[in-house]
C-alpha positions as a Markdown table, in Angstrom:
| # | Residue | x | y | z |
|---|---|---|---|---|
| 1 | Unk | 159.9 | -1.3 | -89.8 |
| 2 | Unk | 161.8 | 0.6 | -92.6 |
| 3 | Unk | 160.3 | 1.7 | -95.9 |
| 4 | Unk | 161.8 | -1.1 | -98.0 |
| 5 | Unk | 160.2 | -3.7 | -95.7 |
| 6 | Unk | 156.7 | -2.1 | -95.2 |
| 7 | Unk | 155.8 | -2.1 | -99.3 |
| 8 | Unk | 153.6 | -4.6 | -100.7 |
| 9 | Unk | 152.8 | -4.5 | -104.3 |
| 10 | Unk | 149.2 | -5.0 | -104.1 |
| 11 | Unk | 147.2 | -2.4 | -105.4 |
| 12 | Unk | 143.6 | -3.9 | -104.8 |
| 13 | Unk | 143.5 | -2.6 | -101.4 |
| 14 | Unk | 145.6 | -0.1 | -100.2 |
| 15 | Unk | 146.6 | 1.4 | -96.7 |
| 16 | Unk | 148.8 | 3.9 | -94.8 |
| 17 | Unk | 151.6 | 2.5 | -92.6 |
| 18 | Unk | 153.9 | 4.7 | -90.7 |
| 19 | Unk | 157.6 | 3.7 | -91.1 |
| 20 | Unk | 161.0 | 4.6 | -90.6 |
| 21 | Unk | 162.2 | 6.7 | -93.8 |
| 22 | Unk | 165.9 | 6.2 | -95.4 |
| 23 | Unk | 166.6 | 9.2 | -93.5 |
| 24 | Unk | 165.9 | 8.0 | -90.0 |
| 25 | Unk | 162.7 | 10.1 | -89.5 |
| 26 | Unk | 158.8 | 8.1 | -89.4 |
| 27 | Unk | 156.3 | 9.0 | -91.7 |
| 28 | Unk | 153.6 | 7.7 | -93.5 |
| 29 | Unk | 153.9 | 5.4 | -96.9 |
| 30 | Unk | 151.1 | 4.0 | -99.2 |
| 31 | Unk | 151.3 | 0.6 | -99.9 |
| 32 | Unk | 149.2 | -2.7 | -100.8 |
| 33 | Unk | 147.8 | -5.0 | -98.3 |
| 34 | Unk | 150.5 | -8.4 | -97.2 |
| 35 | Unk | 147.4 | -10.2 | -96.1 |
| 36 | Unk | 145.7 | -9.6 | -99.2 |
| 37 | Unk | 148.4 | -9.8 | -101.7 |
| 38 | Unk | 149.3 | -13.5 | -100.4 |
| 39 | Unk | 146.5 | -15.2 | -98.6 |
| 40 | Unk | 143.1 | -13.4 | -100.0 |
| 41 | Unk | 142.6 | -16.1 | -102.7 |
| 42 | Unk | 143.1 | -19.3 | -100.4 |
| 43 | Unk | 140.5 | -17.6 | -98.2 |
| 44 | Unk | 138.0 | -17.8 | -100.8 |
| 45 | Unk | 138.8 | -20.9 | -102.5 |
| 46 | Unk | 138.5 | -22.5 | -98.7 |
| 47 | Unk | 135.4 | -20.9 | -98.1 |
| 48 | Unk | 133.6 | -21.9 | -101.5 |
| 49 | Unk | 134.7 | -25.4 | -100.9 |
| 50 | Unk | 133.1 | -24.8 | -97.4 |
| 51 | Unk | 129.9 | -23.8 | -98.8 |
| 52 | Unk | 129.8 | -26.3 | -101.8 |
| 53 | Unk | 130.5 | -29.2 | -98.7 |
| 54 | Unk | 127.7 | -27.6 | -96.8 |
| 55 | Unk | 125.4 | -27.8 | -99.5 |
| 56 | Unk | 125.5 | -31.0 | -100.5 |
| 57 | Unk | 125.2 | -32.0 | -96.7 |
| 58 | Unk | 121.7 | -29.8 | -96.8 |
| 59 | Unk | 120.6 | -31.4 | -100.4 |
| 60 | Unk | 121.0 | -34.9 | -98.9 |
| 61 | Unk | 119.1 | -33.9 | -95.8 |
| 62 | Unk | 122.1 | -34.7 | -93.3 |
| 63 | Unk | 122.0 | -31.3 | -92.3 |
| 64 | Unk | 119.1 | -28.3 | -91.7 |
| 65 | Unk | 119.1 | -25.1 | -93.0 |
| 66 | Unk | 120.6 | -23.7 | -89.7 |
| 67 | Unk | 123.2 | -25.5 | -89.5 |
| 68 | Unk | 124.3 | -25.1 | -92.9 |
| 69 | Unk | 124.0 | -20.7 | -92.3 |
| 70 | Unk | 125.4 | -21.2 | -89.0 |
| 71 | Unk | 128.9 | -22.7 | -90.1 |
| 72 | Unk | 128.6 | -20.5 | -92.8 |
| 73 | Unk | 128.4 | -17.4 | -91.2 |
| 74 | Unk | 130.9 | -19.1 | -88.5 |
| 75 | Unk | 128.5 | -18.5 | -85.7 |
| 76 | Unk | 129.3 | -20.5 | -82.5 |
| 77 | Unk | 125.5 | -22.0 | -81.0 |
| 78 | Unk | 125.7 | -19.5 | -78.7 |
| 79 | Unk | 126.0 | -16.3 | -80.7 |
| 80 | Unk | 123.2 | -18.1 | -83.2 |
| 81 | Unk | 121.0 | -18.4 | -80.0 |
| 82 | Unk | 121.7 | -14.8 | -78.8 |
| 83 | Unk | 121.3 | -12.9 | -82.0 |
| 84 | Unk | 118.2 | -14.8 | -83.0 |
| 85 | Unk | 116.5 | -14.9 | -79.3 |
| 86 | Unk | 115.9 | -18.1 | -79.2 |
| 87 | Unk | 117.3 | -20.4 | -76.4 |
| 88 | Unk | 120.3 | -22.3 | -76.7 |
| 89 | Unk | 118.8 | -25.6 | -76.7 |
| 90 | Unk | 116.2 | -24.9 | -79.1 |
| 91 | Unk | 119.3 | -23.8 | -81.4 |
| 92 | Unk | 120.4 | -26.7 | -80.7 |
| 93 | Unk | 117.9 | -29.1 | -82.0 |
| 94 | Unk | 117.3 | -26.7 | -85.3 |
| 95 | Unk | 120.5 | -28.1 | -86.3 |
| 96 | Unk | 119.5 | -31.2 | -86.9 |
| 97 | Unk | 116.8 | -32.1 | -90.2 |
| 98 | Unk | 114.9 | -33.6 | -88.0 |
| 99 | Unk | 114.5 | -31.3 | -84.7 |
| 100 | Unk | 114.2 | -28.8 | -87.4 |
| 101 | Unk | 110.6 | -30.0 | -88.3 |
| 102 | Unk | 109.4 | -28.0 | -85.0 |
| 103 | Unk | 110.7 | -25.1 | -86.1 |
| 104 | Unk | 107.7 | -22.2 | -85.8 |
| 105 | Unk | 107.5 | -19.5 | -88.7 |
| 106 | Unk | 108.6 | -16.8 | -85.7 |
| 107 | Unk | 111.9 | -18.7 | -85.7 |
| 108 | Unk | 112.5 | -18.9 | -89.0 |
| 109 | Unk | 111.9 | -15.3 | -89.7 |
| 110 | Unk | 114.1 | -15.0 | -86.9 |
| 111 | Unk | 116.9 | -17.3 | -88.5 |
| 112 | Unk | 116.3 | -15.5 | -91.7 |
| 113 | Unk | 117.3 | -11.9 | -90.0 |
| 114 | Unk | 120.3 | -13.4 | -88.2 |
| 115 | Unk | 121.6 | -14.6 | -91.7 |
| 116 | Unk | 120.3 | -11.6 | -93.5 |
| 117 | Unk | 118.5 | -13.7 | -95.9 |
| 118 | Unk | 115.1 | -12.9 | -97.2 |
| 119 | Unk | 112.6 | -15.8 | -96.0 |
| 120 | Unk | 112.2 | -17.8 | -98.4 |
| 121 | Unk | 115.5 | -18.3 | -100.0 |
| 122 | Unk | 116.4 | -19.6 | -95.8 |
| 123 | Unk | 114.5 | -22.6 | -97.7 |
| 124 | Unk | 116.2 | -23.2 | -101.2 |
| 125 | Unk | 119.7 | -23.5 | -102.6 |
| 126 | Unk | 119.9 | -21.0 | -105.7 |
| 127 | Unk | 122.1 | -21.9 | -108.3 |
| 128 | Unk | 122.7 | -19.9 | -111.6 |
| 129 | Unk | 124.0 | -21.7 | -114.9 |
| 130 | Unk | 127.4 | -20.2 | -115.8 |
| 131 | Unk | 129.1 | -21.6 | -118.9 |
| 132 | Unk | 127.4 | -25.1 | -118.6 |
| 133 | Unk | 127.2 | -25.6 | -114.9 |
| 134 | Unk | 125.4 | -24.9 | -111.9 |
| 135 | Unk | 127.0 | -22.8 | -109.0 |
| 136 | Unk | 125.5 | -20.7 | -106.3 |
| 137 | Unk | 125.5 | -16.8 | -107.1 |
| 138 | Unk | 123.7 | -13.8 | -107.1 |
| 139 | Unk | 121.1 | -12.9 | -109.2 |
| 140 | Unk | 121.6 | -9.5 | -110.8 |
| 141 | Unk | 118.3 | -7.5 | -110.8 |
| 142 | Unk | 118.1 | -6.1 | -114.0 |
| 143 | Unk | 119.1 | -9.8 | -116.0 |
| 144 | Unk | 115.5 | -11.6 | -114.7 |
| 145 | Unk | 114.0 | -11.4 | -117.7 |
| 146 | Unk | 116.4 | -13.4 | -119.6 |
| 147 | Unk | 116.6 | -16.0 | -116.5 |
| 148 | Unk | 114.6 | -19.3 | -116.4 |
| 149 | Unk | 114.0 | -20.8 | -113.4 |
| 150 | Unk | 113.7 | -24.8 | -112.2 |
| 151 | Unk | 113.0 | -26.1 | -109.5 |
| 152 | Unk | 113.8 | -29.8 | -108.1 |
| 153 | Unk | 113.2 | -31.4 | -104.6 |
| 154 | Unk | 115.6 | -32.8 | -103.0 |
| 155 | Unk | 116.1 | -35.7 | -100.9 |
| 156 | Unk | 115.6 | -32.9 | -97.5 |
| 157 | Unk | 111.9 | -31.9 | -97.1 |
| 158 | Unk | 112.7 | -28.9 | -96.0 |
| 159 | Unk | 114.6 | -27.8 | -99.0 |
| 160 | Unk | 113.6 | -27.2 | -102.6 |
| 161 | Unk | 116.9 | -26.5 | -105.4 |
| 162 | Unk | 116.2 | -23.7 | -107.7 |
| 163 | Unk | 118.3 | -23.3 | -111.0 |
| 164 | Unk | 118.8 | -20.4 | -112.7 |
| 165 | Unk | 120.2 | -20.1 | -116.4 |
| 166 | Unk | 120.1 | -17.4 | -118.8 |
| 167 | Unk | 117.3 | -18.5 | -122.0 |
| 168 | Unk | 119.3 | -18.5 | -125.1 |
């Protein structure tokens, strides 16, 4: 590759590539990242609409809490199975609401490691109000004092929705 070819303007991530110089010797250049100058966005605006599909499959109870981490974390049913130690088929029937009712608390805690989720959030959707409207976020430590929380069942027994917004 020549050194006209191998610079990207990007400089949110940089990197070192090794290319040959106007001079015809290698050596190293700086430069920006292709894949995340041109494809870093559409890889977060698929994987929000991802999640936001997911979620609204959990809220309505069509899917279980595993599932929903599972494609998330784009786990295949046997790396879930594996990393949680659990067997396959046992996996297998978490992901469904209802074969998720037998679900022991050693699972879950399980489930919650695999997804490296504390416990109990493995069991609600959190979203936090920002400028009139709900979406799923973190909450930043040092802002829960100015943060009131609600929270509504939902049409899946397993899973409660909590939403956060800032008191005015």
């Amino acid at each position: 590759m020549k050194e006209k070819e191998g610079f990207v303007d990007c400089p949110d991530q940089q990197m070192i590539l090794y290319v040959e110089k106007d001079d015809g010797k290698y050596g190293p250049i700086q430069t920006g990242s292709y894949l995340t100058a041109n494809y870093l966005d559409d890889f977060f605006l698929k994987k929000k609409n991802l999640e936001s599909t997911l979620r609204d499959q959990l809220i309505r109870g069509s899917i279980s809490v595993v599932k929903y981490f599972m494609v998330l974390e784009d786990l295949t049913l046997s790396e879930l199975a594996a990393r949680a130690a659990i067997r396959k088929s046992r996996v297998k029937k978490h992901l469904d609401p209802s074969g998720f009712a037998e679900v022991t608390a050693a699972e879950l805690s399980r489930y919650a490691g695999v997804f490296n989720v504390p416990l109990a959030n493995l069991l609600q959707v959190v979203l936090i109000k920002n400028k009139e409207q709900f979406e799923p976020a973190m909450i930043l430590e040092n802002r829960t004092d100015h943060l009131e929380v609600i929270q509504d069942q939902t049409e899946n027994p397993y899973v409660v929705l909590t939403k956060i917004s800032e008191r005015t």
